[in-house]
C-alpha atoms as a printed R data frame, in Angstrom:
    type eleno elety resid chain resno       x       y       z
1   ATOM     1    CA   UNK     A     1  31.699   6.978 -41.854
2   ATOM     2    CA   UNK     A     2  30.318   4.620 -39.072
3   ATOM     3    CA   UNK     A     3  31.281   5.220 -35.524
4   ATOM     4    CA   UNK     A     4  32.485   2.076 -33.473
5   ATOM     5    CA   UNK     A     5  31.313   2.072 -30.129
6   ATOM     6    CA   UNK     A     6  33.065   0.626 -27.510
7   ATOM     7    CA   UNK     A     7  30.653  -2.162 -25.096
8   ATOM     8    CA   UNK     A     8  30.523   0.228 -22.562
9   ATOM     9    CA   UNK     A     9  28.770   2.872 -24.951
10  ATOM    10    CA   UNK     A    10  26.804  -0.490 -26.743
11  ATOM    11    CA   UNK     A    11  25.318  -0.868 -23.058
12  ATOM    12    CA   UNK     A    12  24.284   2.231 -22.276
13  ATOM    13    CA   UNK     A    13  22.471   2.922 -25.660
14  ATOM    14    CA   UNK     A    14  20.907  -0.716 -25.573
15  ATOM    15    CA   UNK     A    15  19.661   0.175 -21.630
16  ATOM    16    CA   UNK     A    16  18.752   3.731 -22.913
17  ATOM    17    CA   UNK     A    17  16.456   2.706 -25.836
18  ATOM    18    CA   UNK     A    18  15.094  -0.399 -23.488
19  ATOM    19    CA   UNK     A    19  13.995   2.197 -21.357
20  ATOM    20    CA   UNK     A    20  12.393   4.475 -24.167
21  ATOM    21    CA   UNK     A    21  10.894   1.150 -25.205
22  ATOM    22    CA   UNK     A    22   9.202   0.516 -21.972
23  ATOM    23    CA   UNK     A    23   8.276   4.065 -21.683
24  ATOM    24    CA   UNK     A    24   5.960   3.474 -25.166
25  ATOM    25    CA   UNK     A    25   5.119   0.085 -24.158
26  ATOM    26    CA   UNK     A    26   3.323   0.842 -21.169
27  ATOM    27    CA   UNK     A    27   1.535   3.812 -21.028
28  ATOM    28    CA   UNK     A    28  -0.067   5.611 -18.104
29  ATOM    29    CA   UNK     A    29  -3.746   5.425 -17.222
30  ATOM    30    CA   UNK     A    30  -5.271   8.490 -18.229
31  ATOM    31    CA   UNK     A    31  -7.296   8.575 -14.852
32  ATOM    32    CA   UNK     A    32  -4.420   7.769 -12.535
33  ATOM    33    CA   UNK     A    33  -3.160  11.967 -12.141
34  ATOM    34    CA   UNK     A    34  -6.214  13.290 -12.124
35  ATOM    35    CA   UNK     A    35  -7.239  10.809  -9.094
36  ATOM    36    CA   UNK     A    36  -3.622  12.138  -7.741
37  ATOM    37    CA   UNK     A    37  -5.039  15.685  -7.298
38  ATOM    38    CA   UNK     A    38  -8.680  14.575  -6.407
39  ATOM    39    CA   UNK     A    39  -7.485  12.559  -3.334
40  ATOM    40    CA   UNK     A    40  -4.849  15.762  -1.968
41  ATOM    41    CA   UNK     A    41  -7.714  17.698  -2.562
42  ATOM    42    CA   UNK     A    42  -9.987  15.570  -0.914
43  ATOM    43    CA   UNK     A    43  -7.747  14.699   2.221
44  ATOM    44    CA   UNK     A    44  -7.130  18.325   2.769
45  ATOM    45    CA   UNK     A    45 -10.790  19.404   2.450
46  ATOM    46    CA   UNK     A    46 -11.472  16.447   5.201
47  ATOM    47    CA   UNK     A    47  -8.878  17.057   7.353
48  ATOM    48    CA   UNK     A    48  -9.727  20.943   7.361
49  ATOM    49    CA   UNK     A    49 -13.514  20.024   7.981
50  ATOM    50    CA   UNK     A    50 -13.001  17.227  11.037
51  ATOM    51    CA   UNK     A    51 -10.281  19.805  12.566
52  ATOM    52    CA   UNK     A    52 -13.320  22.554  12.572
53  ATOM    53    CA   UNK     A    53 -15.905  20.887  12.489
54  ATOM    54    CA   UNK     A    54 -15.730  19.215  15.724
55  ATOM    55    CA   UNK     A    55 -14.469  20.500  19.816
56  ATOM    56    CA   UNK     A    56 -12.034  19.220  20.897
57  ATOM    57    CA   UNK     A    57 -12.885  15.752  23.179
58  ATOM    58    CA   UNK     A    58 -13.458  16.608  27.025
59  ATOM    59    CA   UNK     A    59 -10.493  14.376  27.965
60  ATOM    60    CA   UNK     A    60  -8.234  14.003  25.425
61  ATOM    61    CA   UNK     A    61  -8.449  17.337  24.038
62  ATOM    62    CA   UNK     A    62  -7.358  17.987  19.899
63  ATOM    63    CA   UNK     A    63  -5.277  14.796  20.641
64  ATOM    64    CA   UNK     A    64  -8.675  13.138  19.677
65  ATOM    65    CA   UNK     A    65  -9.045  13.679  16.379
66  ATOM    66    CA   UNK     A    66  -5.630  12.029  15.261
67  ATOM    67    CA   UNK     A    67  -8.343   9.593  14.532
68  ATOM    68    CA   UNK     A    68  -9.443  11.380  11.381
69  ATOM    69    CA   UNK     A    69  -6.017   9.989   9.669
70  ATOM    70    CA   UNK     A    70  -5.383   6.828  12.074
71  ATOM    71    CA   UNK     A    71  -8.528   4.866  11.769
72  ATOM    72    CA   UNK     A    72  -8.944   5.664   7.949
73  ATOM    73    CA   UNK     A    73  -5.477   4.632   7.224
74  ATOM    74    CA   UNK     A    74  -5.869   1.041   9.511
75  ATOM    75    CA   UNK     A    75  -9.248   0.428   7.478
76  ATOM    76    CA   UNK     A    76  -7.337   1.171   4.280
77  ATOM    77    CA   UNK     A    77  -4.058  -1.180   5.480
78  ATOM    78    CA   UNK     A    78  -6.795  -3.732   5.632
79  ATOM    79    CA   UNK     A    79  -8.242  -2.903   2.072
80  ATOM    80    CA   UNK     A    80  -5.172  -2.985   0.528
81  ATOM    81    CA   UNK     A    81  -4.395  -7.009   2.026
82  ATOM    82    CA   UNK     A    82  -7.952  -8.011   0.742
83  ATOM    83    CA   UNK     A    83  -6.772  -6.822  -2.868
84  ATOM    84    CA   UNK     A    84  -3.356  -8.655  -2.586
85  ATOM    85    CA   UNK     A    85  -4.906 -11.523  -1.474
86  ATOM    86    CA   UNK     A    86  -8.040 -11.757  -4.044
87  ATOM    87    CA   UNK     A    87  -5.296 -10.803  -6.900
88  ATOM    88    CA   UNK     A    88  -2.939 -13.389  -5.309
89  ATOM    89    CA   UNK     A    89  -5.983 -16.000  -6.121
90  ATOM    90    CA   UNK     A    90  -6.548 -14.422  -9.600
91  ATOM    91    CA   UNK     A    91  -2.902 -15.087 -10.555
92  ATOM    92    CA   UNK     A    92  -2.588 -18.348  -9.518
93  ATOM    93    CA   UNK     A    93  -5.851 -19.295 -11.362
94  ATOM    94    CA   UNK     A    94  -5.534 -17.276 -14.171
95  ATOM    95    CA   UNK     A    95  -1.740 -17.322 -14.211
96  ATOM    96    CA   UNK     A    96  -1.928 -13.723 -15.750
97  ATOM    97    CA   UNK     A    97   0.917 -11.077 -14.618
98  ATOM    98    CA   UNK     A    98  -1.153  -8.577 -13.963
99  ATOM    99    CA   UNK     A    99  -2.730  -9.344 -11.239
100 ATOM   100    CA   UNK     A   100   0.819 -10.553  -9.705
101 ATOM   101    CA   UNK     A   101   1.353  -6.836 -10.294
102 ATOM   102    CA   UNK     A   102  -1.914  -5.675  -8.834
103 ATOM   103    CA   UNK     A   103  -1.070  -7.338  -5.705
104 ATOM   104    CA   UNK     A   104   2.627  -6.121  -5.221
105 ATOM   105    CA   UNK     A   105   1.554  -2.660  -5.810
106 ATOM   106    CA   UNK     A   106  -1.449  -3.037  -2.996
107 ATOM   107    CA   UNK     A   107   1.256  -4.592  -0.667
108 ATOM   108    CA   UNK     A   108   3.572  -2.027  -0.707
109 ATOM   109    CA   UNK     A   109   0.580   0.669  -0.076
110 ATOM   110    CA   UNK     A   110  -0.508  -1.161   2.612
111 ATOM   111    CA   UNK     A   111   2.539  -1.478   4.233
112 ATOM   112    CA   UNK     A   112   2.701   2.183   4.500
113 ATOM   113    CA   UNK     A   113  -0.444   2.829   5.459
114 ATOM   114    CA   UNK     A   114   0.353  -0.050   8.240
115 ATOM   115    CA   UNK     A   115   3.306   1.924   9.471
116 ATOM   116    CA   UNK     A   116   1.585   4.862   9.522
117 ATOM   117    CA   UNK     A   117  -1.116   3.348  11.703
118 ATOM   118    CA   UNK     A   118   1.261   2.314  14.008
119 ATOM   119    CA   UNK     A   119   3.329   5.517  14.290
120 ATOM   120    CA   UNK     A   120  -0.089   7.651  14.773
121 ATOM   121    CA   UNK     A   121  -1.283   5.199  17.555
122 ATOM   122    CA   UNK     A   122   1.885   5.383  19.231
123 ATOM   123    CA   UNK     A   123   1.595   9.278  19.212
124 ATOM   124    CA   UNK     A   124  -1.793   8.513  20.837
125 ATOM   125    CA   UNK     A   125  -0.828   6.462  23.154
126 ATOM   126    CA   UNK     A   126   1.947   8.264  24.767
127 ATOM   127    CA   UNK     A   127  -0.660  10.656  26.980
128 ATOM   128    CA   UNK     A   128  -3.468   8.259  26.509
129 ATOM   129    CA   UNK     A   129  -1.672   4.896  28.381
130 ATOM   130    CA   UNK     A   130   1.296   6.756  29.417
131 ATOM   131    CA   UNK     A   131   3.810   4.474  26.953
132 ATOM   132    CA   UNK     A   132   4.632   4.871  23.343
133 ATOM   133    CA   UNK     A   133   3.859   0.709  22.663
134 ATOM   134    CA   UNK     A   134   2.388  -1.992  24.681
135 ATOM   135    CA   UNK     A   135   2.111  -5.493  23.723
136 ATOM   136    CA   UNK     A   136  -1.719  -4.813  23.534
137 ATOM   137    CA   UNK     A   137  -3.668  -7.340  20.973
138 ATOM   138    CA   UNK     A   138  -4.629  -5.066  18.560
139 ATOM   139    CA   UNK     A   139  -0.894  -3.481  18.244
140 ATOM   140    CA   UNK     A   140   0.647  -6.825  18.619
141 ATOM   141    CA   UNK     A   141  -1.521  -8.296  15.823
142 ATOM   142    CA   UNK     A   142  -1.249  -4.505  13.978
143 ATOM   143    CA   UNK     A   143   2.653  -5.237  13.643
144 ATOM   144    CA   UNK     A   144   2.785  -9.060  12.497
145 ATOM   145    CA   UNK     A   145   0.647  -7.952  10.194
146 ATOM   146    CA   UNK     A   146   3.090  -5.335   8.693
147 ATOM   147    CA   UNK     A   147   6.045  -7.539   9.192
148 ATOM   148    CA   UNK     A   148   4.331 -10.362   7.380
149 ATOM   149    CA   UNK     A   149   3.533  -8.020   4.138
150 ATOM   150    CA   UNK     A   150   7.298  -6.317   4.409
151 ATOM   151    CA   UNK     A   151   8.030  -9.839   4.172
152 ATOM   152    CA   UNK     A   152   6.170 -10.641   0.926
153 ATOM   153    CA   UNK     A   153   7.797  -7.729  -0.247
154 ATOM   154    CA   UNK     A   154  11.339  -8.984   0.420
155 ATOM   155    CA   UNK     A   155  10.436 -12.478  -0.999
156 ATOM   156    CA   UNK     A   156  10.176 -10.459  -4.399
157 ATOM   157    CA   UNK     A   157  13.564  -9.615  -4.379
158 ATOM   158    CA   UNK     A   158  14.879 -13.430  -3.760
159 ATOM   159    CA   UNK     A   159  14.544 -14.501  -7.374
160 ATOM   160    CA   UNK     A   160  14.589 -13.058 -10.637
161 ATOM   161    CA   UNK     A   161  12.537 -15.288 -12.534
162 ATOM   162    CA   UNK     A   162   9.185 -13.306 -12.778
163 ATOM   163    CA   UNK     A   163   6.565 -16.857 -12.695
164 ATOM   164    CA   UNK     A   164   8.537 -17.822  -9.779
165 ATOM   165    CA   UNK     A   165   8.226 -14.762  -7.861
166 ATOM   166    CA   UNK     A   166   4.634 -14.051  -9.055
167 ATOM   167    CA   UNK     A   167   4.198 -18.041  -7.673
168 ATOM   168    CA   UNK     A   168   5.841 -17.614  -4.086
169 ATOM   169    CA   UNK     A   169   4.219 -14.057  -3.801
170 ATOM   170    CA   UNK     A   170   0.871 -15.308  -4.456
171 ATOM   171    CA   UNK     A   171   1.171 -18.398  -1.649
172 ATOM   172    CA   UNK     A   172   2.701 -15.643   0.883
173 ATOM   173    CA   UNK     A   173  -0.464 -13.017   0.179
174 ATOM   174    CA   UNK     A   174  -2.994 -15.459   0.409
175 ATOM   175    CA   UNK     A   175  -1.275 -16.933   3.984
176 ATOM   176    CA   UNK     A   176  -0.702 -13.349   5.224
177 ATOM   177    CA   UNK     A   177  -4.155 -11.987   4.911
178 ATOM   178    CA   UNK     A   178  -5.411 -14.930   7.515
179 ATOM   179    CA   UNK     A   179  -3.701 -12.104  10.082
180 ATOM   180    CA   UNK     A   180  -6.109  -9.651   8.933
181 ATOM   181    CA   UNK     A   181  -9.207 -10.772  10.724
182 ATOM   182    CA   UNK     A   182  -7.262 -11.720  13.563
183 ATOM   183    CA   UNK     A   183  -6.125  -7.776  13.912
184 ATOM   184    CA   UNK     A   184  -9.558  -6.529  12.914
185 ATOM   185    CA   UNK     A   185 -11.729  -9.279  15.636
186 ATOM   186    CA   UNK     A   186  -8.497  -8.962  18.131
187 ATOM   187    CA   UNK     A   187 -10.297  -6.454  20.284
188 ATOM   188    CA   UNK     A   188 -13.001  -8.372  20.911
189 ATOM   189    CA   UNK     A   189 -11.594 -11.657  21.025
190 ATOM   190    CA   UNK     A   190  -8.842 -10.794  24.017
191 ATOM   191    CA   UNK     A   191  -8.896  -8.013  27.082
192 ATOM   192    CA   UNK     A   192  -7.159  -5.355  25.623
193 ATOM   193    CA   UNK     A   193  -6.377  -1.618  26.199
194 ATOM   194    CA   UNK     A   194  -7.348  -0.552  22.549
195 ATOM   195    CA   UNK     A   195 -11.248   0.490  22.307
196 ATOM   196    CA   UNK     A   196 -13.060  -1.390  19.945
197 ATOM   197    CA   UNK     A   197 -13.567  -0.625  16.691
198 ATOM   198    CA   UNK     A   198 -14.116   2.929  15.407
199 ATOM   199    CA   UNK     A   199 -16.876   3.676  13.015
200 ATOM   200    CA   UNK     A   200 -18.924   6.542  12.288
201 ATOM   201    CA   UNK     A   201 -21.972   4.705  14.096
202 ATOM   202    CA   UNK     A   202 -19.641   4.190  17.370
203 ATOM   203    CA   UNK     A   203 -17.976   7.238  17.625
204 ATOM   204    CA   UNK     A   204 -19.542  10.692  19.036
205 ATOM   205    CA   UNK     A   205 -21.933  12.050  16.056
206 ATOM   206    CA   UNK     A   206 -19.359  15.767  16.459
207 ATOM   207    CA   UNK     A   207 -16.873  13.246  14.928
208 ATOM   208    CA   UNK     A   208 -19.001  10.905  12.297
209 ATOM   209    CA   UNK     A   209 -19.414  12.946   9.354
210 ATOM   210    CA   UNK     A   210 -15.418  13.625   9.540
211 ATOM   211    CA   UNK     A   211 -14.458   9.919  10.082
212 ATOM   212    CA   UNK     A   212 -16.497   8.888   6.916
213 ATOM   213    CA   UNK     A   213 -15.000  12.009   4.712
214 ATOM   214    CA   UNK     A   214 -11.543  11.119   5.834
215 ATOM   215    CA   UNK     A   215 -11.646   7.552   5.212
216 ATOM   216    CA   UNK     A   216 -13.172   8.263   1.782
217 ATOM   217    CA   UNK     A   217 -10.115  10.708   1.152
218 ATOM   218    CA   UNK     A   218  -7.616   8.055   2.272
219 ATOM   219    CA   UNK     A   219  -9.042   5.202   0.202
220 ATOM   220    CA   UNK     A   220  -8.847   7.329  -2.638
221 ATOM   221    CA   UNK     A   221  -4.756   7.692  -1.574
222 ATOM   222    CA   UNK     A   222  -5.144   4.170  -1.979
223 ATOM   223    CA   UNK     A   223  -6.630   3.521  -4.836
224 ATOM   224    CA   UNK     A   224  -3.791   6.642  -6.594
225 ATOM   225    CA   UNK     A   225  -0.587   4.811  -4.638
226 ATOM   226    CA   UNK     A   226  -1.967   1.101  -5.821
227 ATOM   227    CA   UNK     A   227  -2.589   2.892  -9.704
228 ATOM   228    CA   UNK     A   228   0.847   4.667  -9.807
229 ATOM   229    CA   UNK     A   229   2.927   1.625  -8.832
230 ATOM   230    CA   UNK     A   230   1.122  -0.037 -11.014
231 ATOM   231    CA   UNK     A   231   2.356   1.677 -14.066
232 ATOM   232    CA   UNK     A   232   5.699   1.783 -12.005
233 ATOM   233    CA   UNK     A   233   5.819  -2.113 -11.848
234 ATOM   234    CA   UNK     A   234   4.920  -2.561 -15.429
235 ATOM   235    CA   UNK     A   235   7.529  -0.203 -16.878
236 ATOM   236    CA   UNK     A   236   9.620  -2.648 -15.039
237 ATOM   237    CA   UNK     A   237   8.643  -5.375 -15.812
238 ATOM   238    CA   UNK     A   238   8.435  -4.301 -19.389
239 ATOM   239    CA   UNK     A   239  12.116  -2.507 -19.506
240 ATOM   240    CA   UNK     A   240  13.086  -6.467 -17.715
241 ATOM   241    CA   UNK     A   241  11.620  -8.161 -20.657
242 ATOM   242    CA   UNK     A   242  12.833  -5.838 -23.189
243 ATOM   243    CA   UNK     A   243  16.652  -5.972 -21.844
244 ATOM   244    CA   UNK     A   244  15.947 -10.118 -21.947
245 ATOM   245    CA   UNK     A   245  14.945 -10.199 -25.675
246 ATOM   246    CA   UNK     A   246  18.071  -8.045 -26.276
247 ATOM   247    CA   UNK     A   247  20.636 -10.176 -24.380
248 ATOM   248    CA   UNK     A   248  19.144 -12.972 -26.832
249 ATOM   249    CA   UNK     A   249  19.409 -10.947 -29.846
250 ATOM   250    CA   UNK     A   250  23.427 -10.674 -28.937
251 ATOM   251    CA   UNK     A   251  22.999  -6.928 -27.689
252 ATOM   252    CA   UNK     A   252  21.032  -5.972 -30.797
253 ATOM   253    CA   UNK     A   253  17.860  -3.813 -29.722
């Protein structure tokens, strides 16, 4: 005897099965967990290396070597913004959703790793300068640059049409990312209380080889976050697309 569902019950079996559809649909890259426990491993091999590895700095004590996350994460920030902007390019060239999805998942990476930035500088500069924020160049420039990209991220949710939104998100990446040089050249360009750029070839050689094994730990954070949202972003897009083709089909999967 068949069993008459009611359209509530019709609607949750037709969103359960889109989801199992999208599920099967898009599968995850193989190399995408494994990467996952490379980079914890990595980060917490490098942080427990730069933490004994080096003394503590004659003025500013353990407080110093907040760099080991801080200046990895800012170069990172800065990555991630050169791969939404060349993807932004590839999209509207190649008009291909991927790379619309390649550069949302970078943006929202970056914009964490901006944030973080920010929040470990401020920790700095507390009993460095003697105030939590200054309108300083670099931090000034630091945080239009992480409103701007929390603002491409909003724009996404403005329309539901996915060429439209993979159209307006392009033009807003590729305009963002003139910020980024401005933030990276700021010290040099204006008087400003933030030292110039940290490298492994400017800082004290006690601190170099843990700079350059930190910043390779956090890129590959990067490279994980950008790889699982990914997947994330194409099961929904996929799960969008499949609950579309329904709604045609008159609510039959």
């Amino acid at each position: 005897m068949e069993t008459i569902q009611s359209p509530a019950e019709r609607a949750s079996s037709a969103a359960t099965g889109t989801a199992s559809a999208a599920r099967a649909d898009v599968a995850a890259p193989r190399w995408v967990a494994p990467l996952g426990w490379a980079a914890l491993l990595a980060f917490v091999g490098s942080q427990a290396f730069g933490l004994m590895a080096s003394s503590p700095d004659r003025d500013m004590g353990h407080l110093q070597k907040i760099m080991y996350v801080h200046v990895p994460a800012a170069w990172s920030s800065m990555i991630a913004f050169l791969v939404v902007f060349v993807a932004s390019v590839m999209y509207l060239v190649k008009r291909r959703e991927k790379y619309d999805l390649v550069a949302a998942s970078a943006a929202e990476a970056g914009v964490v790793l901006t944030a973080l930035t920010l929040a470990l500088g401020s920790i700095w500069g507390r009993p460095t300068w003697g105030v939590w924020w200054t309108w300083d160049p670099r931090l000034t420039t630091t945080a239009i640059m992480l409103m701007l990209y929390a603002g491409y991220l909003a724009l996404r949710s403005f329309t539901e049409d996915p060429e439209r939104r993979a159209r307006w998100s392009a033009a807003v990446g590729i305009l963002a990312f003139l910020n980024v040089p401005i933030v990276y050249m700021s010290v040099r360009w204006w008087r400003t209380l933030h030292q110039p750029q940290s490298s492994p070839a400017t800082v004290d050689t006690a601190y170099a080889w843990g700079l350059r094994l930190n910043a390779i730990a956090v890129l590959l954070i990067l490279v994980y976050f950008i790889g699982r949202r990914y997947h994330a972003a194409a099961l929904e897009r996929a799960a969008e697309t499949r609950r579309e083709e329904i709604a045609l089909n008159g609510g039959r999967s």
